[in-house]
C-alpha positions in Angstrom: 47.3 59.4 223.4 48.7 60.8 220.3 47.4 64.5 221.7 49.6 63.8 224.9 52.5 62.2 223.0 52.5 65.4 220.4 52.1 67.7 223.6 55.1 66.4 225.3 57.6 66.8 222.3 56.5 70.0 222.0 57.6 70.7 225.3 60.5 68.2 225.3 61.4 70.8 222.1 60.5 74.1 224.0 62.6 72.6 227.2 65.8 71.9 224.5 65.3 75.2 222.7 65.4 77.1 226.0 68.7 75.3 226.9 70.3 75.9 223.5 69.8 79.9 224.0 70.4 80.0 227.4 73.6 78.1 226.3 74.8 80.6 223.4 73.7 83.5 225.5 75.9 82.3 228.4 79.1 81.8 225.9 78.5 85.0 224.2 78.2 87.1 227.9 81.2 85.2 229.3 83.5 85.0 226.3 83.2 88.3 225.5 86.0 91.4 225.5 86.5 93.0 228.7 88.6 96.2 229.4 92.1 95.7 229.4 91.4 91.6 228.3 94.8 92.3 226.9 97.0 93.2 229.9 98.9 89.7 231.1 98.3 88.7 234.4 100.4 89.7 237.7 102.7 87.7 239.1 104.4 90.3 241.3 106.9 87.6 243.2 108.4 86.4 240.2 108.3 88.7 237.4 112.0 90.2 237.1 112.1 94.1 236.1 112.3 95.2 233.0 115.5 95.3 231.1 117.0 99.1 231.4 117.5 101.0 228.2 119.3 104.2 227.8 117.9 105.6 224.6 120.1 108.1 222.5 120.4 111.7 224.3 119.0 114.9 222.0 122.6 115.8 221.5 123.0 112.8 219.8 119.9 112.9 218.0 121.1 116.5 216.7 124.4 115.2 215.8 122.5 111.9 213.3 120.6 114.2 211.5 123.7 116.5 210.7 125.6 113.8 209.6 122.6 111.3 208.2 124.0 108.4 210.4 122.2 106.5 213.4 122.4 107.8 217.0 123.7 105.6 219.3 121.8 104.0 222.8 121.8 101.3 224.5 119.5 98.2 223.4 119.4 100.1 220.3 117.6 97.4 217.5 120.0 97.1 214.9 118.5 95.9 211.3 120.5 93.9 209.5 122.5 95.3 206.4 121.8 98.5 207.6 122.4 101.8 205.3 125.1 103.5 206.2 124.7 106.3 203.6 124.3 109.7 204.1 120.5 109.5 203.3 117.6 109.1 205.6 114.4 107.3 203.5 111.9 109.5 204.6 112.4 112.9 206.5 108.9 113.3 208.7 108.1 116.6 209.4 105.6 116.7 212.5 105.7 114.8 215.9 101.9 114.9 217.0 100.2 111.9 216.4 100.0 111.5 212.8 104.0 112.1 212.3 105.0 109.9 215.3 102.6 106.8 213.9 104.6 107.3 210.7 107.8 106.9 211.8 107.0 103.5 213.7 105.8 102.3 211.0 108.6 103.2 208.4 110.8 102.1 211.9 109.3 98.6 212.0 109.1 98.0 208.1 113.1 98.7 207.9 113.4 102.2 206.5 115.9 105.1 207.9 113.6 107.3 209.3 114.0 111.3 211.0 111.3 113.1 211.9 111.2 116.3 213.3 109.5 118.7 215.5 109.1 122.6 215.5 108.2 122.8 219.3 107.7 119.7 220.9 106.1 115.7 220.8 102.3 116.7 220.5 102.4 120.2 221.8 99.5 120.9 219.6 96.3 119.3 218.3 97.7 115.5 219.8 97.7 117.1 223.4 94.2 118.9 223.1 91.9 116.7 222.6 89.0 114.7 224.4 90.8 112.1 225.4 88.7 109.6 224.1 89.2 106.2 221.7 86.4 106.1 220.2 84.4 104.8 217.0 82.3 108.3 216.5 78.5 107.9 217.8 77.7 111.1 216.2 79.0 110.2 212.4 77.3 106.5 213.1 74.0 109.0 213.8 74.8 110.8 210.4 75.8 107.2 208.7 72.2 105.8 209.1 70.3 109.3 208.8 71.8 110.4 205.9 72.9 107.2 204.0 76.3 108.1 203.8 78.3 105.0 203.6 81.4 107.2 203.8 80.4 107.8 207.4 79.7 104.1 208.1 83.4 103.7 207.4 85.1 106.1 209.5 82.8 104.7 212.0 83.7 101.2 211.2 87.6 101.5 210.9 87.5 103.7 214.0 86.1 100.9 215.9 88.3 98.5 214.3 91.5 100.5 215.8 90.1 101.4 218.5 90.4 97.8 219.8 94.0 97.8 218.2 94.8 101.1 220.3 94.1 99.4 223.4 96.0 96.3 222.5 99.1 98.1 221.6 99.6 100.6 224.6 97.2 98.8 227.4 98.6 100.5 230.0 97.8 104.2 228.6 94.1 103.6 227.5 91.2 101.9 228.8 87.6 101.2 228.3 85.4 103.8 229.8 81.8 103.5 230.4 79.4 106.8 229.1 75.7 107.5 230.1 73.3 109.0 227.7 70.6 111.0 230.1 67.0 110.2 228.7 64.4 113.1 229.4 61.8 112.1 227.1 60.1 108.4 226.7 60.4 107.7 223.0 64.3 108.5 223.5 65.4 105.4 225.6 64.0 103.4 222.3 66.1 105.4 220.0 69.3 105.5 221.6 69.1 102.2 223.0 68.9 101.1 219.4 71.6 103.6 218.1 74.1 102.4 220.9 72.9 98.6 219.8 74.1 99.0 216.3 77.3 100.6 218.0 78.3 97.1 219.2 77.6 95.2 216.2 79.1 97.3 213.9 82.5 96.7 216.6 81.5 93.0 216.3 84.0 90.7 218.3 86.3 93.4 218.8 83.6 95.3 220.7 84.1 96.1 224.6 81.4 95.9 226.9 77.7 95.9 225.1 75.3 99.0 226.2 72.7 98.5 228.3 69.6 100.4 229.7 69.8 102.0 233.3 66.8 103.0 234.9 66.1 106.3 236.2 67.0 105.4 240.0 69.9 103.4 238.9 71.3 106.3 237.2 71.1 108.6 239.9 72.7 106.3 242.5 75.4 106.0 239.7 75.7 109.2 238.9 74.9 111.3 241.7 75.3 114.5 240.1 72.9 114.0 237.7 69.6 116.3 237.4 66.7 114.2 238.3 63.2 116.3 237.7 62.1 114.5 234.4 64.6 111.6 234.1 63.1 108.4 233.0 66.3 106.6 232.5 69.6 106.3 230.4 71.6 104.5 228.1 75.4 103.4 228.6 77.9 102.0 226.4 81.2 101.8 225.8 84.6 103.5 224.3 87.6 103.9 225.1 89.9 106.7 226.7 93.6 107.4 226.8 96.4 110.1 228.0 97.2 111.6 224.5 100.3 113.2 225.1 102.2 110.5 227.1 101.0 108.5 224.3 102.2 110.2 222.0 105.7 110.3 223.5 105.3 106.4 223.8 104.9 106.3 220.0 108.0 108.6 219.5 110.3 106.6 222.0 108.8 103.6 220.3 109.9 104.9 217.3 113.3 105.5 218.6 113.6 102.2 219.7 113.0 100.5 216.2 116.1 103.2 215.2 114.1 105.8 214.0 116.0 109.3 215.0 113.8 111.8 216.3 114.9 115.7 217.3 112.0 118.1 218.7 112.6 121.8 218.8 113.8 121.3 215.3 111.9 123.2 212.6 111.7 122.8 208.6 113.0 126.2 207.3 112.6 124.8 203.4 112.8 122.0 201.1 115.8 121.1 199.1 115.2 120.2 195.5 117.1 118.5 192.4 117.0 120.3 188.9 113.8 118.5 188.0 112.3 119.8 190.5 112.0 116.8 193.4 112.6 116.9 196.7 116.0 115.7 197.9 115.1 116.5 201.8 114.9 119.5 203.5 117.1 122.5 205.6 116.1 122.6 209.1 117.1 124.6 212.5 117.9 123.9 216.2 115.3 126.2 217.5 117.1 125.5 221.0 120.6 126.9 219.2 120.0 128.7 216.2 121.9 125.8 214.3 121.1 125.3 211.1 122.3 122.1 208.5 120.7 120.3 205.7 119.3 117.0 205.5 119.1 114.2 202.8 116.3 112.3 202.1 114.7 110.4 199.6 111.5 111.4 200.5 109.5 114.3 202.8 106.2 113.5 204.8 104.2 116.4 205.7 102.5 115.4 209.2 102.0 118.9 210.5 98.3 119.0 211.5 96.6 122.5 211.1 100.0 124.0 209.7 99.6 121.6 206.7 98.8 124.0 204.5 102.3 126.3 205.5 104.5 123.1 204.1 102.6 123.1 201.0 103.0 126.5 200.2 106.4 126.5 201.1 106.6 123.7 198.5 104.6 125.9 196.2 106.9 128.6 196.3 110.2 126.6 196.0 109.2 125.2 192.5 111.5 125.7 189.7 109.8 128.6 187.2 107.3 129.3 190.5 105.6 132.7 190.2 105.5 135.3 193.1 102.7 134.4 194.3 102.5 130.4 193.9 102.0 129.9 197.7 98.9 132.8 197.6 97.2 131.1 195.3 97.8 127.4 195.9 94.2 126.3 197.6 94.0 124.8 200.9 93.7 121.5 202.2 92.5 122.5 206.0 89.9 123.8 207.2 91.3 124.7 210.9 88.3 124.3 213.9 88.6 125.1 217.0 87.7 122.9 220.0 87.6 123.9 223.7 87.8 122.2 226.5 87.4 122.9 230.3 88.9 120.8 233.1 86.6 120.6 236.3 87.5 119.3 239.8 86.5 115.7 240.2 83.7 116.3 242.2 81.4 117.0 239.2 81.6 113.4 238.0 81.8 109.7 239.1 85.9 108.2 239.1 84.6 105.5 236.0 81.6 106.9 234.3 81.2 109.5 231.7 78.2 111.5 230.3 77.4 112.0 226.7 75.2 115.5 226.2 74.0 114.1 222.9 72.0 117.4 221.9 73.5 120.1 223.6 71.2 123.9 222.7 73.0 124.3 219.5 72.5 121.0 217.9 76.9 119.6 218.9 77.5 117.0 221.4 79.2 117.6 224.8 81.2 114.9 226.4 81.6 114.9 230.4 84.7 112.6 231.5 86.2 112.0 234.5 90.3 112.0 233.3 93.7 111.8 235.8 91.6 112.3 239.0 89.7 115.4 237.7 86.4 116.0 234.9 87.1 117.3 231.5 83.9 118.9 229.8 83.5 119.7 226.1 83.7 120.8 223.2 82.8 123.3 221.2 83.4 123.3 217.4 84.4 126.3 215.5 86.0 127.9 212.8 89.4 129.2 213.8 92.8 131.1 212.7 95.9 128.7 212.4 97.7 129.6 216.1 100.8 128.0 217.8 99.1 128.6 221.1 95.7 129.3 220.3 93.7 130.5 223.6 90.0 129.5 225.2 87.4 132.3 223.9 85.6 133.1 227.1 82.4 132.4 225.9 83.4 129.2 224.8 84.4 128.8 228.3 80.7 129.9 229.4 78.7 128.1 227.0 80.7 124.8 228.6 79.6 125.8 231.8 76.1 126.6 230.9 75.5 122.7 229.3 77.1 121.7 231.8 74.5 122.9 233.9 71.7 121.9 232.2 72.6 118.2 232.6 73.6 118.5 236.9 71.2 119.1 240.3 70.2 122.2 240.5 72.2 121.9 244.2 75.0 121.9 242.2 76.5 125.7 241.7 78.3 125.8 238.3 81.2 128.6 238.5 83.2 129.8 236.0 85.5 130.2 239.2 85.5 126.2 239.6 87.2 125.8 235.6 90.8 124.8 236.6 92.5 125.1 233.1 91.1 125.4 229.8 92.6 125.2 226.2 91.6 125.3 222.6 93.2 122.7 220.2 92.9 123.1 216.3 91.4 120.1 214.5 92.8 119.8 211.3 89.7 118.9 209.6 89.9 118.2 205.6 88.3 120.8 203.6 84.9 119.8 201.7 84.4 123.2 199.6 80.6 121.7 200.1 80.1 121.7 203.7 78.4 124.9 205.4 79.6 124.4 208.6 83.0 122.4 210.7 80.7 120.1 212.4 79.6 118.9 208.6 83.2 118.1 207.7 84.1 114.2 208.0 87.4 113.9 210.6 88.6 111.6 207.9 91.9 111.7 206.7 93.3 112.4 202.5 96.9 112.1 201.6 98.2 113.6 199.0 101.1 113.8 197.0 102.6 116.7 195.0 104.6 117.4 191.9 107.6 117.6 193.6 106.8 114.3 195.8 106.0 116.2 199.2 103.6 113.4 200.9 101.1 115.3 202.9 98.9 113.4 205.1 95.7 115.4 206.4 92.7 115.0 208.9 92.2 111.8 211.0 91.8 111.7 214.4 93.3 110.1 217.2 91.4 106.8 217.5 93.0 106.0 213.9 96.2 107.1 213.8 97.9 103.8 213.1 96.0 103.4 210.1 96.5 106.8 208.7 100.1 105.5 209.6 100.0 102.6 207.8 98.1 104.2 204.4 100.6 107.1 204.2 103.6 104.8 204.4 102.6 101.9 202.3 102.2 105.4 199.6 105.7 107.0 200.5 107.3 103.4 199.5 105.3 103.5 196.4 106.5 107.6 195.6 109.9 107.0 196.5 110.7 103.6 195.5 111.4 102.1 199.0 109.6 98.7 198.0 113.2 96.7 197.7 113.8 97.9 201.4 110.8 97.8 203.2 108.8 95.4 204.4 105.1 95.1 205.8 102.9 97.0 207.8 103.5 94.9 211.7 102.1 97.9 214.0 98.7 96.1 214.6 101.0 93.7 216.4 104.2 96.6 217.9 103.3 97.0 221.5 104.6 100.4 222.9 107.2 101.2 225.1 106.1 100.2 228.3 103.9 97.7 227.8 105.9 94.3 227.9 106.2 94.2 231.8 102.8 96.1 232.7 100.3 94.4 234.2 97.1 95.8 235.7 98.2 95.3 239.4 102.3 96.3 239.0 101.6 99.3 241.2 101.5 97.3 243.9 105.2 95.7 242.9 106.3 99.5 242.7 104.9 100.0 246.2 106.0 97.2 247.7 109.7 97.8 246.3 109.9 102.0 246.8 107.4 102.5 249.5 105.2 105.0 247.0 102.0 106.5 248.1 99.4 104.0 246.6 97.9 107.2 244.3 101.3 108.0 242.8 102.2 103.9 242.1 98.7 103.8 240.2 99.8 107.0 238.7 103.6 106.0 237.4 101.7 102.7 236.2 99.4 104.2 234.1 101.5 106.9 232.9 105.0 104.7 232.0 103.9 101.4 231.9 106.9 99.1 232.9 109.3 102.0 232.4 107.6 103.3 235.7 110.7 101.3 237.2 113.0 103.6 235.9 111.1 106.8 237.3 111.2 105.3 240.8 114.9 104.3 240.1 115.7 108.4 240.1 112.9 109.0 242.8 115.0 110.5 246.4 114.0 109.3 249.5 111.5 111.5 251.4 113.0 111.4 255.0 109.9 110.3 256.1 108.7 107.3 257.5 106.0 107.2 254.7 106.3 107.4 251.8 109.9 106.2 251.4 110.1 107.7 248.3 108.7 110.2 245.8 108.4 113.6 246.7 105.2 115.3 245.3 105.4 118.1 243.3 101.8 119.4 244.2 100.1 118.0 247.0 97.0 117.4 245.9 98.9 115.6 242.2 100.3 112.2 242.3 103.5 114.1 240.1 107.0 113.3 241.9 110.2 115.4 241.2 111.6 112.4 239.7 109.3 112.2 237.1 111.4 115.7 235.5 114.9 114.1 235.6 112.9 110.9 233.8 111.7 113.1 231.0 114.9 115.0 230.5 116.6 112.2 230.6 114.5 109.3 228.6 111.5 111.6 227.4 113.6 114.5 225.5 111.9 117.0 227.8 113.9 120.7 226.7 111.8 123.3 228.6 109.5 123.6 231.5 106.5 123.4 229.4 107.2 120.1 227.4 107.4 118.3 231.1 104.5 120.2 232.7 101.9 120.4 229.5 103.3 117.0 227.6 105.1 114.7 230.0 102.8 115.2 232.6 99.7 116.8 232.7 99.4 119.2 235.3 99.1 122.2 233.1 95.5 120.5 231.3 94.5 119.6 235.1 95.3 122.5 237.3 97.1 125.5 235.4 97.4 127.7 238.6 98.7 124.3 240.3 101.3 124.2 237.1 102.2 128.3 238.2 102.6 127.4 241.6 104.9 124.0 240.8 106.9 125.9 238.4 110.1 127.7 240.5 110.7 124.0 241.3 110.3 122.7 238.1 112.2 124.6 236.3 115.0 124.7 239.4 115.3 120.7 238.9 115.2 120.9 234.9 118.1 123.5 235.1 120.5 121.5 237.4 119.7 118.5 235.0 120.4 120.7 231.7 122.8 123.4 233.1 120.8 126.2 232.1 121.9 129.2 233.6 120.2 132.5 235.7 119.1 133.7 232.1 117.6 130.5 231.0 115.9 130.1 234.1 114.2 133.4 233.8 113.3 133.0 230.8 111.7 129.2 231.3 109.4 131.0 233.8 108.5 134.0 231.8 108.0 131.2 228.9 105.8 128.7 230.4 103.7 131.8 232.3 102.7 133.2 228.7 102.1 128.8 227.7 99.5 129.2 230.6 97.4 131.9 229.2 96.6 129.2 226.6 95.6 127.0 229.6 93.0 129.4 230.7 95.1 131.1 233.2 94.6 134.5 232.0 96.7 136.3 234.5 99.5 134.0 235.0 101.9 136.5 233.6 101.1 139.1 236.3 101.3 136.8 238.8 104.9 135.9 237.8 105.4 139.7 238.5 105.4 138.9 242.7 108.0 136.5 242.4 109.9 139.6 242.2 113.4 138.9 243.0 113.2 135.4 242.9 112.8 135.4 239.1 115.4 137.5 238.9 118.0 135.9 240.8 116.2 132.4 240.9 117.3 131.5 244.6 114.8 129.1 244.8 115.8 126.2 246.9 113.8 123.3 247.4 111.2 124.8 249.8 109.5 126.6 246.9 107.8 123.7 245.7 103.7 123.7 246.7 102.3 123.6 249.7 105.9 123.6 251.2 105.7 127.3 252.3 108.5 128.3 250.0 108.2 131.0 247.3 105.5 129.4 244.7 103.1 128.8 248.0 103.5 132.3 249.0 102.6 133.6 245.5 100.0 131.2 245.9 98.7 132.6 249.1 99.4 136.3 248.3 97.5 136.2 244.9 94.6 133.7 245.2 94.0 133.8 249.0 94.0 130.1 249.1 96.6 127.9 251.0 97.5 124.1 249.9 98.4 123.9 253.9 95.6 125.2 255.3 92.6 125.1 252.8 90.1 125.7 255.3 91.7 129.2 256.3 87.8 130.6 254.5 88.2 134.5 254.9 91.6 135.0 256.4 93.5 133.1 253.4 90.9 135.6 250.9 91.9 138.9 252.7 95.5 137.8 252.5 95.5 139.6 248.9 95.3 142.8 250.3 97.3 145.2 252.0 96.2 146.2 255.4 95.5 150.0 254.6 93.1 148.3 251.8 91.6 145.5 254.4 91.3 148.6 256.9 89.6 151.0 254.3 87.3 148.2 252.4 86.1 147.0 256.3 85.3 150.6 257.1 83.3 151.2 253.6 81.3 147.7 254.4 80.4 148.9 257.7 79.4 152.6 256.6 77.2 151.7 253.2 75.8 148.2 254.7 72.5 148.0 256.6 72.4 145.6 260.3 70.1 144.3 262.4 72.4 145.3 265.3 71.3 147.6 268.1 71.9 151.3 267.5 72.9 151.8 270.9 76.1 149.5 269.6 79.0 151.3 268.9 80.1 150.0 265.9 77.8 147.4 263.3 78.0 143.8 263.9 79.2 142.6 260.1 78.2 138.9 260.6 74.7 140.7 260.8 75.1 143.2 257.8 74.4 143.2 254.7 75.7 145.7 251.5 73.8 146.7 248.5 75.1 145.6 245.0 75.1 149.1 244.5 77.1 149.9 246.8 79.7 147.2 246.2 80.6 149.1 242.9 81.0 152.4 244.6 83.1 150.9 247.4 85.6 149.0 244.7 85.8 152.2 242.3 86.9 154.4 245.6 90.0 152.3 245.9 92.8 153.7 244.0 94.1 149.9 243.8 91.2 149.1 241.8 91.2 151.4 239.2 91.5 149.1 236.6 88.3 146.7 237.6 85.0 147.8 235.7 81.8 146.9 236.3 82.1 144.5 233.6 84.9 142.0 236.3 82.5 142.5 238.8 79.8 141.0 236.9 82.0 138.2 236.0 82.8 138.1 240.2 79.4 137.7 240.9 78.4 135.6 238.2 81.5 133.2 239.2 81.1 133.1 242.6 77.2 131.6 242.1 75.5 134.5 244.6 72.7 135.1 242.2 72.8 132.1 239.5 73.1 134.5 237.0 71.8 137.6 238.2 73.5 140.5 236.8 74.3 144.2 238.5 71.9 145.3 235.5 69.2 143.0 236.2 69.3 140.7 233.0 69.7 137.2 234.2 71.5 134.5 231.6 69.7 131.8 233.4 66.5 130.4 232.7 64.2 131.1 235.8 63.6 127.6 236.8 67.0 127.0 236.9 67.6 130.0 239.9 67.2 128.1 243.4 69.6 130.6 245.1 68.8 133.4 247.0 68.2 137.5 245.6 71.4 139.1 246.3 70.3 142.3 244.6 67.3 142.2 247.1 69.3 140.7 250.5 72.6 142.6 249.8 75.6 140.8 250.1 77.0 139.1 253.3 80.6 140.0 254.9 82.0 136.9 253.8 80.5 137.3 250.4 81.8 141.0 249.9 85.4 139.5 250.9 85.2 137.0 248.4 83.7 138.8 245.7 86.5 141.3 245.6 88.9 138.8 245.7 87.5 137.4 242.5 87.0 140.9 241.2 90.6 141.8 241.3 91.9 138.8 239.8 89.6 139.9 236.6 91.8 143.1 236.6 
């Protein structure tokens, strides 16, 4: 009896514990954060449009910081007893990230801010990054390996604002799930746990938790993924964003609190009392040549990599400074260099990324699917301070090459398939200890100097608002400003844009402007609620669909309207700052951005007035910006506009794919047609001249072996074949390829996959199990492969 009655508590017990976990479990799965869990829910039949606002024009901006006084605007948030001195409070020198989180800050806290811009909003480090929110998996790796608590907080402030960044600008950042590969057994235990600890250390601002896949499950995901020895993978979860247009959200955020902003303004010195302390600084119109002087009682230094250039210009301005002060003042930066490639969007799922998390050389390599396309990188290397610092090709190949390693072997890899690429300088803070850039913490210092220059250093992306927040809460404490300002609120400031965005307004915007479904998502994402106003300039097609928005590339959700938008409400000033910052088309396509840019620039300069000069020189400009992108030749291929450069009589057929001049220099030069992309050979012989087609046909016919009948009178060349020796002495006969060496026809064949590797010389930089193709040095080449081979061959000229 008592046995039975002892047996059925212990199950009564087992039954009540069981429902008490299950219980918990259930509440934690289903209360938990979910991707945008922020964003407010649609209600697309009531919801009235957001209220219009005008902000302050550049001109105005200009004229504020000559005279020290506010720029005007409409909806313009007035503080109340105002300071109508002379005298800015701080004077922010910088727009990327770093400088634009400042000045909302000092914005929302009361001060009277300026900042201001050398080129323009993020042009540098802000625009070339991965794209990702994240907490740091890599420095959480390094936290537990090496004890190094300094590590385990970067990663836990990261993750902290990481879950403020998406709160704040919902619409321009999202959670983003990434797979981890597993090859070997004992590493789904070890990342599985690493990727664990991920989520507690987010706690309950954590997005989605990881979880195991298995091997099958991964592959139906991912369908790219290699498969020969994959026993599973691990996902979790960060976040991703569009860094540019969010950095411009933080400057017209800033603008909107009263801050006055001016980019393509650069610092040309400090001004200092008799004691030596900096009153505010001299500064020039690199638009006009203007220069003026500007008060303040105090001077950040947010200027990324070129933080050690402000320094020594403070250096060198001291009173009693020697000669060389500025020579021998030691730096703060240690500049690195990270590439990245962009990929079509074929090479990865729309919503899942892929973390390489031991690429050949010990880094990481991220694989993301970003605006439609894949982004793959990056490398990490020491590098020279640049303005536009360019892709090293072999960064370019060792991409490629991990890349590689991770996808089918059906898949063919091409150097020819990389769409832009760019280098951005990571202003990492300089440890006199560390060996190596990937040893250096991507944590930020501030620092402040005898004269009172505030330099804030490092950081990333993902914590931005906090460096923000730090470096202000120390100007007020340098300058004085405590009386005036008040607390930090930006955990709470929601960007421009996000009051009216909801996840599912791009189907308001379709509804109201008859959009393509693509380009509503698009504006959505990119301008929140102001995505209104962009439609509001968008002219009607004169079709029956869409009603509206007229595509700048055809195979981009861009619309013309989105130029008048950014020169209007965005501070756009050149081609580049709409096609490289306010869009995005030069990180996703940069011979799509060569090919858009007649129109571009033909739109910007009715908007702005420029003139034929101008004009000219906005082409020539943004040509040498895409050389940076990866686009190597895109200042010979401005050469065949010929005249229309000159006289810029492009009217609005030029845009792509519309026939007009851009699509001819798009057909002429690449062989490739945005109307017609099946045209195969034709479009790749259209580079040539018909003497050349007629000479290089003859030369295939007369060095190529066939299996036609010699009774025929002339060689069948769908039946040929042509040496790779022979291919060199063909393209060397040609007077019009002089300047190709064997060296561009290694790259051709190399980029065009015919041999996975196989070079003329017979050294192979592939492994051997990774060659599936065929033996082009033993087959020869096809017709259709000699056609496109010298196509690629003369673009490496």
């Amino acid at each position: 009896m008592l046995r039975r009655s002892a047996q059925a508590f212990r199950s009564r017990r087992a039954l009540y514990a069981s429902a008490a976990a299950t219980s918990v479990t259930a509440y934690y799965v289903l209360s938990g954060q979910t991707a945008n869990a922020d964003a407010p829910e649609s209600d697309i039949g009531s919801r009235k449009l957001p209220a219009r606002w005008d902000p302050p024009t550049r001109t105005q901006m200009i004229n504020a910081l000559q005279s020290g006084k506010r720029a005007g605007g409409s909806v313009m948030r007035i503080n109340e007893g105002e300071d109508l001195s002379d005298e800015y409070d701080l004077l922010i020198v910088g727009g990327g990230a770093t400088g634009a989180g400042v000045a909302v800050d000092a914005a929302t806290r009361g001060l009277k801010v300026a900042l201001i811009e050398r080129d323009d909003f993020s042009s540098g480090t802000s625009s070339k990054s991965t794209k990702l929110v994240h907490g740091g998996v890599r420095y959480l790796q390094k936290a537990v390996f090496e004890l190094d608590y300094e590590q385990y907080k970067l990663v836990r402030e990261a993750l902290h604002e990481r879950r403020v960044f998406l709160h704040t600008a919902p619409y321009l950042s999202h959670a983003l799930p990434i797979m981890l590969p597993l090859y070997k057994y004992w590493q789904v235990p070890y990342y599985y746990a690493g990727c664990k600890m991920y989520d507690v250390l987010a706690g309950s601002q954590n997005m989605e938790s990881s979880y195991l896949m298995s091997a099958g499950r991964a592959v139906e995901v991912f369908p790219m993924l290699k498969k020969e020895g994959l026993v599973g993978a691990v996902v979790y979860y960060d976040g991703q964003h569009n860094d540019s247009r969010m950095n411009v959200a933080l400057v017209m955020t800033a603008v909107l609190h009263g801050a006055v902003v001016a980019n393509h303004v650069s610092l040309t010195g400090l001004r200092k009392n008799a004691s030596g302390k900096i009153i505010g600084g001299s500064v020039k119109d690199e638009l006009t040549g203007k220069e003026w002087n500007v008060k303040a009682k105090g001077v950040i230094n947010a200027t990324g990599p070129f933080t050690d250039a402000i320094l020594q210009m403070d250096a060198a301005s001291a009173p009693g400074a020697a000669p060389d002060a500025a020579e021998k003042l030691m730096p703060i930066v240690s500049p690195s260099s990270g590439v990245h490639i962009t990929l079509p969007n074929y090479y990865s799922p729309r919503k899942m990324g892929l973390l390489d998390p031991s690429t050949s050389d010990g880094r990481v390599l991220f694989f993301l699917p970003w605006q439609g396309n894949t982004i793959a990188g990056t490398t990490d290397s020491p590098s020279p301070v640049e303005i536009e610092p360019k892709p090293k090709e072999e960064d370019i190949r060792w991409i490629l090459e991990e890349v590689r390693r991770y996808l089918s072997p059906d898949i063919k890899v091409r150097r020819g398939d990389v769409l832009s690429a760019w280098s951005g300088l990571r202003p990492l803070v300089r440890d006199p200890a560390a060996k190596s850039t990937e040893g250096l913490v991507r944590n930020h210092m501030i620092n402040v100097s005898e004269s009172g220059l505030v330099t804030i250093a490092g950081g990333k992306w993902t914590t931005y608002r906090a460096m923000a927040e730090e470096t202000v809460d120390r100007a007020i404490e340098t300058f004085g400003l405590g009386a005036k300002a008040g607390p930090c609120v930006t955990e709470k400031v929601r960007l421009v844009g996000s009051d009216y965005w909801t996840k599912n307004m791009f189907i308001g915007l379709i509804q109201r402007y008859g959009l393509e479904t693509d380009v509503a998502k698009h504006l959505a994402s990119n301008y929140g609620d102001r995505a209104y106003a962009v439609c509001e300039l968008a002219e009607p097609t004169g079709q029956t669909w869409p009603l509206h928005g007229k595509r700048l590339a055809p195979a981009y959700p861009f619309i013309e309207a989105e130029i008048r938008y950014a020169v209007h409400n965005e501070y756009a000033q050149t081609a580049t700052d709409f096609l490289a910052r306010r869009s995005r088309l030069a990180f996703l396509n940069a011979q799509a951005t060569l090919d858009v840019l007649p129109r571009v620039v033909e739109i910007m300069g009715a908007e702005l007035k420029w003139d034929a000069k101008r004009r000219k020189q906005e082409i020539e400009r943004t040509a040498t910006y895409l050389v940076s992108m990866g686009l190597f030749n895109a200042p010979e291929q401005i050469k065949g506009l010929g005249a229309g450069v000159g006289a810029l009589g492009i009217g609005a057929g030029a845009s792509a794919g519309s026939g007009g001049i851009a699509q001819k220099v798009w057909s002429s030069l690449t062989g490739k047609s945005a109307q017609s992309p099946g045209s195969g050979t034709r479009g790749t012989r259209a580079m040539f001249s018909a003497d050349e087609l007629q000479a290089l046909r003859r030369s295939f016919i007369e060095r190529s072996s066939s299996t036609s009948p010699p009774s025929s009178t002339a060689k069948s060349t769908s039946s040929a074949t042509l040496p790779l020796s022979a291919l060199h002495e063909i393209v060397h006969s040609l007077p019009s390829f002089s300047a190709v060496r064997d060296e561009d026809i290694t790259r051709a064949l190399e980029e065009t996959a015919f041999q996975n590797g196989f070079s003329v010389k017979g050294r192979s930089g592939f492994a051997e199990d990774q060659r599936s193709d065929k033996d082009t040095a033993a087959v020869g080449l096809s017709y259709e492969d000699f056609w496109t081979l010298l196509r690629a061959s003369k673009r490496f000229r």
